[in-house]
C-alpha positions as CSV (number, residue, x, y, z in Angstrom):
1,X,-78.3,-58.5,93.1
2,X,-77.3,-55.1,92.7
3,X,-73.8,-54.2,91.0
4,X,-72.2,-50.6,91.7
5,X,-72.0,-48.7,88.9
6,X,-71.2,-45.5,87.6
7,X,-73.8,-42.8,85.7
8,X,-72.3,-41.2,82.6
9,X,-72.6,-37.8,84.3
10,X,-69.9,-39.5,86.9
11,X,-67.8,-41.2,84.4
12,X,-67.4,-37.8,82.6
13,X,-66.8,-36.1,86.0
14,X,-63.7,-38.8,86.7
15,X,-62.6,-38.5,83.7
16,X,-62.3,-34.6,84.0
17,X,-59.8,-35.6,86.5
18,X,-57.9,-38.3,85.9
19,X,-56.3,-40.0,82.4
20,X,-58.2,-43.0,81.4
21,X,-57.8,-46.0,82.4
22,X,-58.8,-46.0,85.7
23,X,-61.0,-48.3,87.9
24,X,-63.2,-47.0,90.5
25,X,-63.6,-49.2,93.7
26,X,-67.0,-48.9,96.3
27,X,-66.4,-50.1,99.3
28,X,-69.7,-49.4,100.2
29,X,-70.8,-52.0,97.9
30,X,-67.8,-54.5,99.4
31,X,-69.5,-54.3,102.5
32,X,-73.2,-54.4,101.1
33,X,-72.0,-57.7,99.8
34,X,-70.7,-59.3,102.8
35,X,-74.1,-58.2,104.8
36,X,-76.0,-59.8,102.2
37,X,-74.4,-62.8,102.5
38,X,-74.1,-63.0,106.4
39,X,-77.8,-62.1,106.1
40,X,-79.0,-65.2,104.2
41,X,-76.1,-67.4,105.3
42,X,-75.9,-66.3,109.7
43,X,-73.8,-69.7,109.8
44,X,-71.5,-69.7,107.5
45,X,-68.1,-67.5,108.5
46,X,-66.3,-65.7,105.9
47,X,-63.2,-66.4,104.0
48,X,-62.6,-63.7,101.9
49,X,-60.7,-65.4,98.8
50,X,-58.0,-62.3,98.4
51,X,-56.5,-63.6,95.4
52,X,-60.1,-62.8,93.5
53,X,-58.6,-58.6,94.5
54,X,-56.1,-57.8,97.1
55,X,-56.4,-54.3,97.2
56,X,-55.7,-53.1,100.7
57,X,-58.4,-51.1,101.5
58,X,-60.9,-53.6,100.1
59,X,-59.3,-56.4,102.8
60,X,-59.4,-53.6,105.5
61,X,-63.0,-53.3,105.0
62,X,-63.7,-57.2,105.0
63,X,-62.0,-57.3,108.0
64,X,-63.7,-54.7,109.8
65,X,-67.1,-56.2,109.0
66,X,-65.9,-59.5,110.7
67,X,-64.2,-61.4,108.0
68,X,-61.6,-63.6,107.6
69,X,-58.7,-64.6,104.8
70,X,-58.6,-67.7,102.5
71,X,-54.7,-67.7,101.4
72,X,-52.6,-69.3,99.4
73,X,-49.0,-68.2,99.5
74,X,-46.3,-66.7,102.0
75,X,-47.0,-63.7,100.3
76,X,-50.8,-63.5,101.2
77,X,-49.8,-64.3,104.4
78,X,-47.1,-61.5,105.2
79,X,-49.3,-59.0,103.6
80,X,-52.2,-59.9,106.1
81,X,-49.6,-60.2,109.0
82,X,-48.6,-56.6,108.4
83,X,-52.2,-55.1,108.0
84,X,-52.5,-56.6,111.6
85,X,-54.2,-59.5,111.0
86,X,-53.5,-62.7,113.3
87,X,-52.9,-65.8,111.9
88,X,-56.3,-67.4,113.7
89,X,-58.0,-65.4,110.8
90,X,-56.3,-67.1,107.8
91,X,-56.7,-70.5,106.5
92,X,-53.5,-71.4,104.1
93,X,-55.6,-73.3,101.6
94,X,-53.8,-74.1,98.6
95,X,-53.7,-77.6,98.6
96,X,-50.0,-77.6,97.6
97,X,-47.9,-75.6,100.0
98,X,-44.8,-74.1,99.7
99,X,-41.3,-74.1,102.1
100,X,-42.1,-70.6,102.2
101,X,-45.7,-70.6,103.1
102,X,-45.7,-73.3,105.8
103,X,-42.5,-70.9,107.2
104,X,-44.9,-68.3,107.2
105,X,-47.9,-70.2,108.6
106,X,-45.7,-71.4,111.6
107,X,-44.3,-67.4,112.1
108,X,-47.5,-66.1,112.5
109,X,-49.3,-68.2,114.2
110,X,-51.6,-70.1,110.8
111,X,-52.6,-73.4,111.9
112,X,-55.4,-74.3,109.8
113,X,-54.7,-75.8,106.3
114,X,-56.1,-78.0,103.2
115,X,-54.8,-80.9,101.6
116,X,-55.8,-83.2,98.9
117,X,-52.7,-86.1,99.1
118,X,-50.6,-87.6,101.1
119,X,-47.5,-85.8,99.8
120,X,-48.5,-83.1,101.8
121,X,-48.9,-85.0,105.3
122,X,-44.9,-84.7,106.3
123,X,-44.9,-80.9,105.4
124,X,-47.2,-79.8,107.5
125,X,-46.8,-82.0,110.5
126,X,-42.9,-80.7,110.3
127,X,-43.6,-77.1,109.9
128,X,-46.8,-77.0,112.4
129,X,-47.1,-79.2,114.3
130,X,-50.5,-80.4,115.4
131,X,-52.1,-77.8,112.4
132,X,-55.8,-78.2,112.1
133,X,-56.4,-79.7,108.8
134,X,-59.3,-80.0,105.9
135,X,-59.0,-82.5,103.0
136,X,-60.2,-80.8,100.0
137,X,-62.6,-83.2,98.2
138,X,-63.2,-83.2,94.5
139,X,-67.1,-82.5,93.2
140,X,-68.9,-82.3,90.1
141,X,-70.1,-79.3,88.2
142,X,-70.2,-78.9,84.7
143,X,-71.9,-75.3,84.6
144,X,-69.1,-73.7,86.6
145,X,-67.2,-71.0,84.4
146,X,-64.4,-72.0,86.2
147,X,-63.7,-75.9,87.0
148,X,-61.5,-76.1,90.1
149,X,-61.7,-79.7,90.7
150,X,-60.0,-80.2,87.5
151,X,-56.9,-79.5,89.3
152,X,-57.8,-80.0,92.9
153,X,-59.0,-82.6,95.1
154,X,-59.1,-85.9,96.3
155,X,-61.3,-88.2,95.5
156,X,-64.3,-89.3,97.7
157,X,-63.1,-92.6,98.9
158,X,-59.9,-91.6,99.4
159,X,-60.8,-88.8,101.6
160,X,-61.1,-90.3,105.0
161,X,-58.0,-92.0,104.9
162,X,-55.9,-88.8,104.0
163,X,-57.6,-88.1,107.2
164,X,-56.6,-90.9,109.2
165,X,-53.0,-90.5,107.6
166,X,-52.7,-87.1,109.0
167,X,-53.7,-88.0,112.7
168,X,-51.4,-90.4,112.4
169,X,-48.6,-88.2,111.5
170,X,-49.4,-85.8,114.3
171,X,-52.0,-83.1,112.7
172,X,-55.3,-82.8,113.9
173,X,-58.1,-84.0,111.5
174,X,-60.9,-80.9,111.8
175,X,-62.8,-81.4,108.5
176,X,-64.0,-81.3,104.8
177,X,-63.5,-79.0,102.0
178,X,-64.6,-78.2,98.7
179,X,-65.2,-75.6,95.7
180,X,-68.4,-76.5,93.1
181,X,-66.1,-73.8,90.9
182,X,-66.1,-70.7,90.1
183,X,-68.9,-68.2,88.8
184,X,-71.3,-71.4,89.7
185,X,-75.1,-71.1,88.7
186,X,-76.2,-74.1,90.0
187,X,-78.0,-74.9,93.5
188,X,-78.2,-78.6,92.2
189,X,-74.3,-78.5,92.7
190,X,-74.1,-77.5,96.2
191,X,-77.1,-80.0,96.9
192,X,-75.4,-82.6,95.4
193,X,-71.8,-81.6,97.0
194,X,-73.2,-81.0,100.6
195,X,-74.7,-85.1,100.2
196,X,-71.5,-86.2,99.7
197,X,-69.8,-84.3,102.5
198,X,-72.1,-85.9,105.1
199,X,-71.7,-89.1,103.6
200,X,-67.6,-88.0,104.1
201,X,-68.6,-86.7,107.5
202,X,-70.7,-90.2,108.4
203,X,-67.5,-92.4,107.0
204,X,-64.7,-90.4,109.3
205,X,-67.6,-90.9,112.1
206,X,-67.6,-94.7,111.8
207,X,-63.3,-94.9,111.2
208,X,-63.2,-92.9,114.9
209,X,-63.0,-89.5,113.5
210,X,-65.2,-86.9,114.9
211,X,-65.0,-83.9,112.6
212,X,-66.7,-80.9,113.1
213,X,-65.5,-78.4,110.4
214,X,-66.8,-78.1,106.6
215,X,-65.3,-75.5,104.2
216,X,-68.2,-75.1,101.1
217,X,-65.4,-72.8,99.3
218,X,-67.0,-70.2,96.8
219,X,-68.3,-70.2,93.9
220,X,-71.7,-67.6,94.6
221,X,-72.4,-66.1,91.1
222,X,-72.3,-62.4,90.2
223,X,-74.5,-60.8,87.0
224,X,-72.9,-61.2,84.0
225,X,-72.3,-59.6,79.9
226,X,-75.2,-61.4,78.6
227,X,-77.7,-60.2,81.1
228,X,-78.1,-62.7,83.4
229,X,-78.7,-61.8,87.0
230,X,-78.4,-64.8,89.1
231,X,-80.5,-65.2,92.4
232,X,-77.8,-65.3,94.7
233,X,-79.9,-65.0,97.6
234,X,-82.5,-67.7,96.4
235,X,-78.9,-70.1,96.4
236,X,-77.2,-69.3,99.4
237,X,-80.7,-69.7,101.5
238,X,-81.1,-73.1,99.8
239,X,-77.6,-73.9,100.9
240,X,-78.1,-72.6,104.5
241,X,-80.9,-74.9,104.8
242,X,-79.2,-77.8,103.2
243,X,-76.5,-76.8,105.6
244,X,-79.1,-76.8,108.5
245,X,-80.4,-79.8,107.6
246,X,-77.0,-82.0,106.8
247,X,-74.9,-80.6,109.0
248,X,-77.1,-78.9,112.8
249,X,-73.8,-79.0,114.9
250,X,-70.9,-78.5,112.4
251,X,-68.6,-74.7,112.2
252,X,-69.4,-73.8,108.5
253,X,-66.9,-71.8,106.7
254,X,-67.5,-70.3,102.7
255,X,-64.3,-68.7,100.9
256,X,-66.0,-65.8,98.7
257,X,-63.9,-64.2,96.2
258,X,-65.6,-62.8,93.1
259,X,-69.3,-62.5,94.8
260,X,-67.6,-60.7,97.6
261,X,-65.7,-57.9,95.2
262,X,-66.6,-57.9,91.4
263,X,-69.4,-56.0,91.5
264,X,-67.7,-52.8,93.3
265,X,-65.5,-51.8,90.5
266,X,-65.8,-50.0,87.5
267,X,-63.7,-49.6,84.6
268,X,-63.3,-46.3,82.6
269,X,-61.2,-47.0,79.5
270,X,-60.9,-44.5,75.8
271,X,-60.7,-45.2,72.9
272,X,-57.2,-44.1,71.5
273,X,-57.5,-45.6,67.5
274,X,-60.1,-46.6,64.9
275,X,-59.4,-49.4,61.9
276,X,-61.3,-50.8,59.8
277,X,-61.0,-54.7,59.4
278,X,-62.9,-56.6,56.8
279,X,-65.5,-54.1,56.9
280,X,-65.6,-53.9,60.6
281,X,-64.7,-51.1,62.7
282,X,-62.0,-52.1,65.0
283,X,-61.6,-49.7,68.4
284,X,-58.2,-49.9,70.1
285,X,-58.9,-49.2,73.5
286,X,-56.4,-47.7,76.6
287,X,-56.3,-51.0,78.3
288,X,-56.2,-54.5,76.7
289,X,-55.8,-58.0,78.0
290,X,-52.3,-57.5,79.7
291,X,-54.3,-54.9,82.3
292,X,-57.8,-55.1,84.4
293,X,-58.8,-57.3,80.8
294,X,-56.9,-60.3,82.0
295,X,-59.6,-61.7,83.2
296,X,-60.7,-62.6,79.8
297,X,-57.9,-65.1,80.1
298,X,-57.3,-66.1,83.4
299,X,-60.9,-65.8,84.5
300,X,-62.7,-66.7,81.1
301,X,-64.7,-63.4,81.9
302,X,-67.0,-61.8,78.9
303,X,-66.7,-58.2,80.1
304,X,-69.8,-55.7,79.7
305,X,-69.5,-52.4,77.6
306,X,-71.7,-49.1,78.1
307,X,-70.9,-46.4,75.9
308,X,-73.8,-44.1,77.1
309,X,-73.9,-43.1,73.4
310,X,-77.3,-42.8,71.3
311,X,-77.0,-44.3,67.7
312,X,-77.7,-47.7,65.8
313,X,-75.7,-50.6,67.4
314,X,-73.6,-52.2,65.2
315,X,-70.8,-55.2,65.9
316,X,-67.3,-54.2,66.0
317,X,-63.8,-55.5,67.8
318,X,-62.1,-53.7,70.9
319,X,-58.3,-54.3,71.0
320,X,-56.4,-53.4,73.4
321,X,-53.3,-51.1,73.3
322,X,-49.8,-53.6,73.0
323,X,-47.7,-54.8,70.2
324,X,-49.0,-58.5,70.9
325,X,-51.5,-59.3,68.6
326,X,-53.2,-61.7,71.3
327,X,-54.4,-58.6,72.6
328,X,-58.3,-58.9,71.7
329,X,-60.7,-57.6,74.3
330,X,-63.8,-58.6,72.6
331,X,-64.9,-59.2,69.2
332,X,-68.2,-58.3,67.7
333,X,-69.4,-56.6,70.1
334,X,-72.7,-54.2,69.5
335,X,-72.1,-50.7,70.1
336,X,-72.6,-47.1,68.6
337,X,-70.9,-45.4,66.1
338,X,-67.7,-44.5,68.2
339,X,-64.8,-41.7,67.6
340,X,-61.6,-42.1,69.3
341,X,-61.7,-39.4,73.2
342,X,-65.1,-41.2,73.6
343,X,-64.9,-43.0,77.0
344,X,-66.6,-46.6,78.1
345,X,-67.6,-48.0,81.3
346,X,-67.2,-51.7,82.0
347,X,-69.1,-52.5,85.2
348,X,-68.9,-55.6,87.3
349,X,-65.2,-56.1,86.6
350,X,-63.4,-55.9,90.6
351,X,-62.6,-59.7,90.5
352,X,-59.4,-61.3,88.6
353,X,-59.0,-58.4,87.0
354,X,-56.4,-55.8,88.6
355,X,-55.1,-58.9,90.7
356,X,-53.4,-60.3,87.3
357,X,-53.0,-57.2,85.6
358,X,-49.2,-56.4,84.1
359,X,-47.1,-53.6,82.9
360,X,-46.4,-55.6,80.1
361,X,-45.0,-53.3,77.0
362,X,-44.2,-50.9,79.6
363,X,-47.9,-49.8,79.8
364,X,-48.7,-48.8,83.5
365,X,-51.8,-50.6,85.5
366,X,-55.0,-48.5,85.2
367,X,-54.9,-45.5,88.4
368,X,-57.5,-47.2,91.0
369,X,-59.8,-44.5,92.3
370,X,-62.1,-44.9,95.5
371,X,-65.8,-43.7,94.8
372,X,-66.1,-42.7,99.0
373,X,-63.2,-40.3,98.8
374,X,-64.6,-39.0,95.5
375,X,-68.0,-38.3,97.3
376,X,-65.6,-37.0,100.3
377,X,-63.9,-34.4,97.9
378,X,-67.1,-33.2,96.6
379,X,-68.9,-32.8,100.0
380,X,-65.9,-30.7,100.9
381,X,-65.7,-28.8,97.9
382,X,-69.5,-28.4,98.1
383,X,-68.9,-26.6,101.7
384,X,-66.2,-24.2,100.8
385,X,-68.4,-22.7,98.0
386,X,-71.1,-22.7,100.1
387,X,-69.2,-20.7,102.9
């Protein structure tokens, strides 16, 4: 797949304009994304994961193409609410919910939800009544750069029973969830995941449930630091067929975060220091691992640097700019000879990134820049001088 990216005749032109750092958002490639996927998966309906990068305009446009909201707090919830977006598009899917969010969920008008124990059963049949709900099941994946299942889901045999627990309590038992985790490389784990569902789906059948809803989360892989560039399109039409296969009459929905937004941002960060370190050259950088580099802790992302400088490559360490000495961006990294004013671009970087950045050491969040009003600008500009 294609990432957006930025040329170093761009980067120079931004950075003409506006202090470093600042991140650079395509929408156009937001969109390109969600066609992609609608275009090898027609049966699955989107979830957009907003937690992965809430940024307004970047929901606006999801939403215009037709998608809907995975969410996981009140807050999510009140934030879509007041963009205009009814609560039939939302699915409140953390699997623990708060007073707060199910208050929320019954003010405007959320009736779908996840669970994965029976602790949750009484919440949700008191603040909704009747709610549509999915039990989130736990699966397998050990090549996941981020396992959710190691603090979600029920187990497999337990699963139809949390269903039959919730009918009983008044809630409406729709379906099946689950997430092979984050970042996921593998079409052997949605193979193997999808098997399990239907014998979930085949188990509620035969207990007198008739379920007709099955949630196969997220997960679909983006390129990555070390060069790999995943066939996302090879997986999700291996999944669509598993899906058609598995599953002819059931409402598939996917809950895309990353795959959906971390390829339409850029990063444009200076250097502002040199050291040297045990013979190493040490850059400190404008943004560190309390900003859009938090990712390398929440996320376990391995961020991408192009310096668009010539010169032998050479490993050095990029810090970042606080007083906590945590604040390591990457180590040993190969790159030119660098001074400090030079600028680099990090590509790929629009998911967990700016969504769990701080101000931390009173250091404000990098300026985020849209590359369509940037092209806007210049078409104008373009005009005037030509008139």
């Amino acid at each position: 797949m294609e990432s957006f990216r930025l040329t170093k005749k761009e980067m120079q032109e931004l950075s003409e304009k506006y202090p470093t750092p600042f991140v650079v958002i395509s929408l156009a490639q937001v969109k390109k994304n969600y066609d992609f996927l609608k275009r090898n998966m027609p049966r699955v309906n989107v979830y957009y994961a907003m937690k992965a990068n809430p940024a307004p305009r970047i929901v606006t446009a999801l939403a215009e193409r037709g998608a809907s909201f995975d969410t996981a707090s009140a807050g999510e919830i009140e934030t879509l609410a007041r963009m205009g977006l009814p609560g039939t598009r939302m699915i409140y899917a953390n699997p623990v919910k708060t007073s707060q969010g199910l208050a929320a969920s019954a003010q405007f008008g959320v009736r779908r939800f996840t669970f994965d124990d029976k602790s949750e059963i009484p919440k949700m049949a008191a603040a909704v009544p009747g709610a549509e709900v999915l039990v989130r099941v736990r699966v397998k994946n050990q090549r996941a750069l981020v396992d959710l299942n190691a603090k979600f889901g029920a187990e497999p045999e337990a699963a139809v029973p949390l269903l039959l627990a919730a009918k009983e309590a008044g809630l409406h038992p729709v379906g099946v969830c689950f997430h092979v985790g984050s970042q996921s490389l593998s079409t052997e784990a949605y193979e193997d995941a999808l098997a399990l569902m239907r014998k979930i789906f085949d188990e509620a059948l035969a207990a007198g449930l008739s379920l007709s809803l099955l949630d196969i989360g997220g997960g679909f892989p983006i390129p990555t630091a070390d060069g790999t560039r995943p066939d996302v399109g090879a997986l999700m039409r291996t999944i669509e067929q598993q899906l058609d296969r598995l599953f002819p009459q059931v409402e598939i929905w996917a809950e895309p975060g990353r795959y959906l937004c971390g390829t339409a941002v850029n990063l444009v960060t200076s250097i502002i220091g040199e050291k040297e370190r045990g013979g190493q050259s040490w850059y400190i950088l404008d943004e560190g691992l309390y900003g859009t580099f938090s990712g390398a802790i929440f996320d376990h992302w391995t961020f991408d640097f192009i310096a668009f400088k010539p010169g032998r490559r050479r490993k050095v360490t990029l810090v970042g700019p606080s007083c906590d000495s945590i604040d390591f961006v990457r180590r040993d990294i190969l790159l030119p000879k660098l001074a400090v004013g030079d600028k680099l671009l990090v590509p790929d970087c629009g998911a967990y990134t700016t969504a769990s950045a701080t101000t931390f050491n009173g250091f404000a969040l990098a300026t985020e820049i849209y590359w369509e009003d940037e092209q806007t600008k210049r078409c104008a500009s373009y005009k005037m001088v030509s008139a």
